[in-house]
Backbone bond lengths (Angstrom), bond angles and torsions (degrees), N, CA, C in turn:
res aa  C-N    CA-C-N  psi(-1)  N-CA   C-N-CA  omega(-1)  CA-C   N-CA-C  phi
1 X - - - 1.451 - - 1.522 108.34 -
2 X 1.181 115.18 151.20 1.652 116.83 -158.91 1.597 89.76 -139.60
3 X 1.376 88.34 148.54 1.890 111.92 -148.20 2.140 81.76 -96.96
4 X 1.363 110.40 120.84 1.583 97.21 156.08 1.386 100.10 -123.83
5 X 1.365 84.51 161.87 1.943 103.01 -179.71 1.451 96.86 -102.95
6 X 1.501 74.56 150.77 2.005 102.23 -165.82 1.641 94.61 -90.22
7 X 1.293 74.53 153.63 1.516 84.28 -159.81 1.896 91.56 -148.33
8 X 1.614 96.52 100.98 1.339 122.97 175.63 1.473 127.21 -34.77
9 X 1.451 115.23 -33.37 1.488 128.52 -157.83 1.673 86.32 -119.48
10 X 1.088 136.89 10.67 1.314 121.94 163.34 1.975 130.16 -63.13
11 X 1.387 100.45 -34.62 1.076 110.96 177.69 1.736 109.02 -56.16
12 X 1.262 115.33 -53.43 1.669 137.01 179.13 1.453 106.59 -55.20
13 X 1.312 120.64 -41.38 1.530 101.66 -174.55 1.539 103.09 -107.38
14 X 1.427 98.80 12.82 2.049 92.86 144.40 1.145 111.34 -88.87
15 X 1.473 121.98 -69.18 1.655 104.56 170.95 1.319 131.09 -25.09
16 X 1.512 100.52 -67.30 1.906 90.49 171.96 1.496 133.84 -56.99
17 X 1.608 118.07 -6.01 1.056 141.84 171.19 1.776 99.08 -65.95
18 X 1.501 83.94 -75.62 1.722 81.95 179.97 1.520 139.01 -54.38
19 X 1.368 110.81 -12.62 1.447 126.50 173.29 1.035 126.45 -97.28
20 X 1.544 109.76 -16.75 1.887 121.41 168.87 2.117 94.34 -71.03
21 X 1.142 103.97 -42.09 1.979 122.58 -171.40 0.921 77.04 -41.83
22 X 2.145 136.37 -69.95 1.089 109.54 -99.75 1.758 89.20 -111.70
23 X 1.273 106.60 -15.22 2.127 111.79 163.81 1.614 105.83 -84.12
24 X 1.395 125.92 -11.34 1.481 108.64 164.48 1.547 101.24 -81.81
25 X 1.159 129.62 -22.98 1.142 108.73 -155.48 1.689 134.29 -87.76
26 X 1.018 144.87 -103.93 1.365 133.90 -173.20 1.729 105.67 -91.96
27 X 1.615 116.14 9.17 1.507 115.95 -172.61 1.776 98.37 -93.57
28 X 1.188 94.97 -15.04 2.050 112.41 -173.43 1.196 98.78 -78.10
29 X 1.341 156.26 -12.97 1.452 153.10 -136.46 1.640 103.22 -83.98
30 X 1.266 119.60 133.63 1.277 119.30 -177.83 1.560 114.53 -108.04
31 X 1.046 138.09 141.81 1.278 116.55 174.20 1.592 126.30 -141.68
32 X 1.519 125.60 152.26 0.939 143.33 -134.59 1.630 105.01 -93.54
33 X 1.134 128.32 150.26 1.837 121.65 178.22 1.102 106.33 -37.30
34 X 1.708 148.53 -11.60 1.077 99.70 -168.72 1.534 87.75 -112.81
35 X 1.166 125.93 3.60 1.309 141.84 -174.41 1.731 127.55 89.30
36 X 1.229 88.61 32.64 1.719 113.51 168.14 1.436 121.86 -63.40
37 X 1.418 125.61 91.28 1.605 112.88 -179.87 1.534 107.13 -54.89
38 X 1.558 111.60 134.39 1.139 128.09 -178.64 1.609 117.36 -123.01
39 X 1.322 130.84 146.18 1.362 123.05 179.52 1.516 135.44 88.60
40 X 1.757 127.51 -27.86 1.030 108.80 -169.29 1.954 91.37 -123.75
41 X 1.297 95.90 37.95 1.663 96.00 163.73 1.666 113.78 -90.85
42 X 1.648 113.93 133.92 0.932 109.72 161.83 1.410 118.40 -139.98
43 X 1.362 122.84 157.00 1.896 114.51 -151.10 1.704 91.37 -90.61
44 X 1.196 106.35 160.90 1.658 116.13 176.53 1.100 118.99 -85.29
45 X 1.475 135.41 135.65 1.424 141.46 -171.08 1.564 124.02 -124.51
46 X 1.653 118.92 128.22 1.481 109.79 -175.47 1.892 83.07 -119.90
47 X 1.534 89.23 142.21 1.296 91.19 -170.17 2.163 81.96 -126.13
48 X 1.766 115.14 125.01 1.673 88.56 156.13 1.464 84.24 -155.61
49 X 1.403 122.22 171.56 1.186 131.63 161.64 1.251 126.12 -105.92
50 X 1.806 117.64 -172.36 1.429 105.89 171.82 2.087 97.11 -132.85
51 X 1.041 91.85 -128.79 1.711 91.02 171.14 1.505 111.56 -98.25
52 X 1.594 132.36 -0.53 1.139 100.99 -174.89 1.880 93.46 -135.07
53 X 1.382 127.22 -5.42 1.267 143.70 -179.33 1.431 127.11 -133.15
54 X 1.373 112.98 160.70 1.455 108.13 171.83 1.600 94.65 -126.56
55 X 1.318 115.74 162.34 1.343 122.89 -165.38 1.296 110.99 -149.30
56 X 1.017 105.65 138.93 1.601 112.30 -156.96 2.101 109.45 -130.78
57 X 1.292 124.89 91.43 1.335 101.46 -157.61 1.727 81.20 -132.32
58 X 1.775 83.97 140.53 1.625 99.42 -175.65 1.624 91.27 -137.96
59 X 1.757 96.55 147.35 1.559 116.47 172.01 1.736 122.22 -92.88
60 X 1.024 103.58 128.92 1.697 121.21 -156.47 1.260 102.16 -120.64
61 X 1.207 117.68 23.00 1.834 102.82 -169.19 1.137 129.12 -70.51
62 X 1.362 111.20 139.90 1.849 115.78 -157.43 1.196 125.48 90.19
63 X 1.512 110.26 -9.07 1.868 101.83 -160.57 1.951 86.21 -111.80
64 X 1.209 105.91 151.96 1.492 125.12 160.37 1.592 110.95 -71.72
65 X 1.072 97.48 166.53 1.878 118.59 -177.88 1.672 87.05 -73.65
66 X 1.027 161.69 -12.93 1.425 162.73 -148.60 1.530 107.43 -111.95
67 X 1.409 113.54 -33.53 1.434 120.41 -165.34 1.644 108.67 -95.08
68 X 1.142 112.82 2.18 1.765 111.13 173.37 1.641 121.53 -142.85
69 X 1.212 111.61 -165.82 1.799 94.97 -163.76 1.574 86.12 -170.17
70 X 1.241 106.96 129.33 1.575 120.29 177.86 2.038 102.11 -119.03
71 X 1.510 111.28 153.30 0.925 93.79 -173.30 1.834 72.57 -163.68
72 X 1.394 113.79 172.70 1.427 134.51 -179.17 2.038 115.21 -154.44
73 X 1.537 98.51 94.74 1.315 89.36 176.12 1.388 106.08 -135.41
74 X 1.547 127.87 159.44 1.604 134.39 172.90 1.313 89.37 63.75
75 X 1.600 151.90 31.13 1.890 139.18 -162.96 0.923 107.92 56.18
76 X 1.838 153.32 18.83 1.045 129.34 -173.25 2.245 73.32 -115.87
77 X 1.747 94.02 155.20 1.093 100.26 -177.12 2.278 84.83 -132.44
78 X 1.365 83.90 120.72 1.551 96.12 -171.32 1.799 107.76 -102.50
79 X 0.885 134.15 110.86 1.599 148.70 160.45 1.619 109.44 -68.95
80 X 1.475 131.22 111.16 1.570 127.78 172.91 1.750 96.10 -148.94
81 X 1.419 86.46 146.93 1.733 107.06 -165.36 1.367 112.87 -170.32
82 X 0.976 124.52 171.08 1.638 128.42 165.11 1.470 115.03 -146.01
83 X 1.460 97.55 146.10 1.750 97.73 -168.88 1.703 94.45 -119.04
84 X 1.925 98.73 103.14 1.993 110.24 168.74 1.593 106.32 -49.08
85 X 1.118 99.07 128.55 1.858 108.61 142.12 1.430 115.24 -68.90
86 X 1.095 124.89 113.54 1.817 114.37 -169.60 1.773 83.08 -118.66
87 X 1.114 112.46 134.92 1.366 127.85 176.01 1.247 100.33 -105.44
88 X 1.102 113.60 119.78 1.890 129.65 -169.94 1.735 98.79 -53.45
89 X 1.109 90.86 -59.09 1.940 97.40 -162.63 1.661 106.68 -140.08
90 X 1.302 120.15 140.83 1.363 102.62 159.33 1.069 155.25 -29.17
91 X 1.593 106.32 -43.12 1.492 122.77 -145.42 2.118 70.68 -92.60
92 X 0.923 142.97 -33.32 1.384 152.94 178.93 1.751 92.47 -6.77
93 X 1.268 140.64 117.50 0.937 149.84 155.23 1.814 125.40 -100.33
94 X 1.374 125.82 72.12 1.491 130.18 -154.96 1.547 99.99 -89.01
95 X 1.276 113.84 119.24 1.630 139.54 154.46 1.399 108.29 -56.54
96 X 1.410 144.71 -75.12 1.332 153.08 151.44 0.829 129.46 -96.39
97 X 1.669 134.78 142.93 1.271 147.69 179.78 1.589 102.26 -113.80
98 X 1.004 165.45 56.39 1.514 154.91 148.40 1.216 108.73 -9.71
99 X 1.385 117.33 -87.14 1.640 132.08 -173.64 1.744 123.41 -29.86
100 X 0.973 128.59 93.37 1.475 146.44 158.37 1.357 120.18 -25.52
101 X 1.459 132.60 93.29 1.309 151.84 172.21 0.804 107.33 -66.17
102 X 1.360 131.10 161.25 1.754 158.89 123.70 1.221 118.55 129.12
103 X 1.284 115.77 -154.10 1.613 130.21 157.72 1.351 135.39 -48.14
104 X 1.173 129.00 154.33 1.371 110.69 -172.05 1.797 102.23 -165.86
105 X 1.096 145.13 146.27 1.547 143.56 162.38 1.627 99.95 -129.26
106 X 1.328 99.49 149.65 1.574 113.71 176.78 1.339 105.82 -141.69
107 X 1.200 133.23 133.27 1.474 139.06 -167.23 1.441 116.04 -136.24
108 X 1.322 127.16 142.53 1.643 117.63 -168.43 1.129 94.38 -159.11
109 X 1.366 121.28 139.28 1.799 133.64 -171.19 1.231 91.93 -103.27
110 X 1.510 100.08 119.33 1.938 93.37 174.39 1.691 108.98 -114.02
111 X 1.264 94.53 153.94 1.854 108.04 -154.85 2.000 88.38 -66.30
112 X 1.625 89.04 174.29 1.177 105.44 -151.98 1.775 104.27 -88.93
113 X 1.486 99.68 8.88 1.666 108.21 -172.50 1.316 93.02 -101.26
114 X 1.333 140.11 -13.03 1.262 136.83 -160.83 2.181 88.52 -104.05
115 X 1.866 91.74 143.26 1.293 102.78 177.09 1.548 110.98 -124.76
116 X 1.833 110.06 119.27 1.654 114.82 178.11 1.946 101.11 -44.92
117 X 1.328 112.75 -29.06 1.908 108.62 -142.51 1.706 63.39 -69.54
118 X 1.238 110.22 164.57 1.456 141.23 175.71 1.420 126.67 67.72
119 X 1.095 105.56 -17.56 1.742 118.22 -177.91 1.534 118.26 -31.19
120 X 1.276 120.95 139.03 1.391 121.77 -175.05 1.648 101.11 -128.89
121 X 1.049 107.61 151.91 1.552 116.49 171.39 1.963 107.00 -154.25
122 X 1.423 76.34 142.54 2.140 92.43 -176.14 1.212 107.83 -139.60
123 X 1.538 107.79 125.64 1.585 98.30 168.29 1.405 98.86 -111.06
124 X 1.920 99.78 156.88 0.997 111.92 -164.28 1.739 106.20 -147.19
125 X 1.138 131.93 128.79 1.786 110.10 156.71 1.379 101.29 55.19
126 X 1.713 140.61 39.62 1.191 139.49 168.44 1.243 114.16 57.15
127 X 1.349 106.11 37.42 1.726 114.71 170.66 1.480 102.35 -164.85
128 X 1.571 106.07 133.82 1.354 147.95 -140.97 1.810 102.62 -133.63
129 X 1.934 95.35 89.69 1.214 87.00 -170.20 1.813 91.03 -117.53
130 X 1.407 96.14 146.94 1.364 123.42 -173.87 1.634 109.99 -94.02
131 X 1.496 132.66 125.27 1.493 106.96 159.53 1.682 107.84 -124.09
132 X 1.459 116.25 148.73 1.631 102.78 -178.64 1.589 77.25 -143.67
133 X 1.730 79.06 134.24 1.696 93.06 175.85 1.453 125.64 -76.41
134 X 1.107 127.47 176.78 1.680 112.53 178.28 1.560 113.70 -99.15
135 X 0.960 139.70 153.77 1.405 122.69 168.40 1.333 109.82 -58.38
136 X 1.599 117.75 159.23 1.226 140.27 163.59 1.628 113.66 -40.67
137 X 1.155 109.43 -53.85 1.529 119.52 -148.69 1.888 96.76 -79.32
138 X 1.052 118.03 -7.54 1.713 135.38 -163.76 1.871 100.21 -101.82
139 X 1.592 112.10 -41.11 1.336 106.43 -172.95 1.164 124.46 -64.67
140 X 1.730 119.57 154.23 1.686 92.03 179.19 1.649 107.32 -83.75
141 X 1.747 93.21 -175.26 1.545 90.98 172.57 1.507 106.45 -147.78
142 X 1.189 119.68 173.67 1.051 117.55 162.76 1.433 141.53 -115.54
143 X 1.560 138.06 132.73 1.645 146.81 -168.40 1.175 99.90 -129.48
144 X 1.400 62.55 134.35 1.739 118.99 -165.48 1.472 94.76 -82.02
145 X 1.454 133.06 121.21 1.664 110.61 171.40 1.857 100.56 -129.53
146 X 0.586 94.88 138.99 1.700 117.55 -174.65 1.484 134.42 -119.70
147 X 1.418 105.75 121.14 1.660 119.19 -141.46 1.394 102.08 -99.99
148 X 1.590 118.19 169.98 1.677 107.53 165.75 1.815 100.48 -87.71
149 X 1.105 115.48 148.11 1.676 120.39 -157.46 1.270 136.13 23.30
150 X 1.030 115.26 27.46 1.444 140.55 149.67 1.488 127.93 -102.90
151 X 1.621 95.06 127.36 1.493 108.04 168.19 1.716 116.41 -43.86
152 X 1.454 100.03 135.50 1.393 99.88 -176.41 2.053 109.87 -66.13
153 X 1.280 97.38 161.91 1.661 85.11 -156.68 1.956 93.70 -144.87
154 X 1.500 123.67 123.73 1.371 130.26 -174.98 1.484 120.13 -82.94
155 X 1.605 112.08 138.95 1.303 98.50 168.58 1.487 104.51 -139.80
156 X 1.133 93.89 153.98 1.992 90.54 173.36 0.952 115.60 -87.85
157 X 1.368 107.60 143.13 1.902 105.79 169.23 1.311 95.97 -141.74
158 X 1.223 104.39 151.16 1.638 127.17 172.87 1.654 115.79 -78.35
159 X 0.829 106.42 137.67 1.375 112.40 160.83 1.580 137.31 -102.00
160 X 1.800 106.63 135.58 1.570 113.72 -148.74 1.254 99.30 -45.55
161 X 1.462 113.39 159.69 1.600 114.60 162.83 1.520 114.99 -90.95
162 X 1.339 103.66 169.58 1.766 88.52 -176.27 1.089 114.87 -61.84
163 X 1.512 144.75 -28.23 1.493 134.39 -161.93 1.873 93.09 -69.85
164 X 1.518 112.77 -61.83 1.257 129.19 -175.97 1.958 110.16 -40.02
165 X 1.398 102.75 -52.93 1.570 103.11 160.74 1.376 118.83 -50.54
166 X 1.260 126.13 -76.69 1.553 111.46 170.24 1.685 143.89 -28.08
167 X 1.634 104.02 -12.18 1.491 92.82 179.74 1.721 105.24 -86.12
């Protein structure tokens, strides 16, 4: 268990967190002549790992492999794309639009155990799943320790993280 310091002004820059959310969010919508909200769509993301990956899977539905762009630099792993309004036909006369147009970026700082070299990504069924393995030196493992007349007997141990390696 790891000791953090309290930190007084935390409460405040959640609130203000949540109130910058809540004027970016779907009240910002701009829209196009025919009255298409454009711009403040962004796709939903479950990000979790296990012991040997982190996984990153976002929903894209409707859009082609053509319409977005994944990239990983400095640990930040950045998602940008845009989702067309394609109007079937002219004569198209639309009562409601629901569905959320345009541009969009998604950005996620990934921890320092996770490694870009190997990364795989597949889209599939309008979901765009990412995997980046962790480094070696981060996984746990397990030792073996072995007694005089005693059965040898396992324990897990973790291995330092890089910040923890450096001191």
């Amino acid at each position: 268990m790891s000791i953090v310091r309290y930190d007084p002004f935390r409460d405040l820059r959640t609130l203000q967190e949540e109130v910058n959310r809540l004027f970016t969010g779907n009240v910002a919508r701009s829209f196009d002549d025919e009255g298409i909200a454009r711009g403040s769509w962004s796709p939903n993301v479950d990000i979790y790992e296990n012991k040997d990956q982190i996984v990153l899977e976002a929903e894209l539905p409707g859009m082609k492999r053509e319409d977005f762009d994944l990239s990983v630099e400095n640990n930040v792993i950045t998602l940008r794309g845009e989702r067309h309004f394609e109007k079937k036909e002219d004569s198209d006369n639309y009562h409601r639009v629901e569905r959320a147009y345009g541009s969009f970026v998604r950005s996620f700082t990934l921890p320092n155990t996770v490694s870009s070299e190997g990364a795989t990504a597949d889209y599939r069924n309008g979901v765009l799943r990412v995997t980046l393995p962790k480094r070696a030196e981060t996984k746990a493992r397990r030792i073996e320790i072995k007694g005089e007349g005693d059965e040898a007997k396992t324990i897990e141990a973790k291995a330092e993280t890089a910040k923890a390696a450096t001191k």
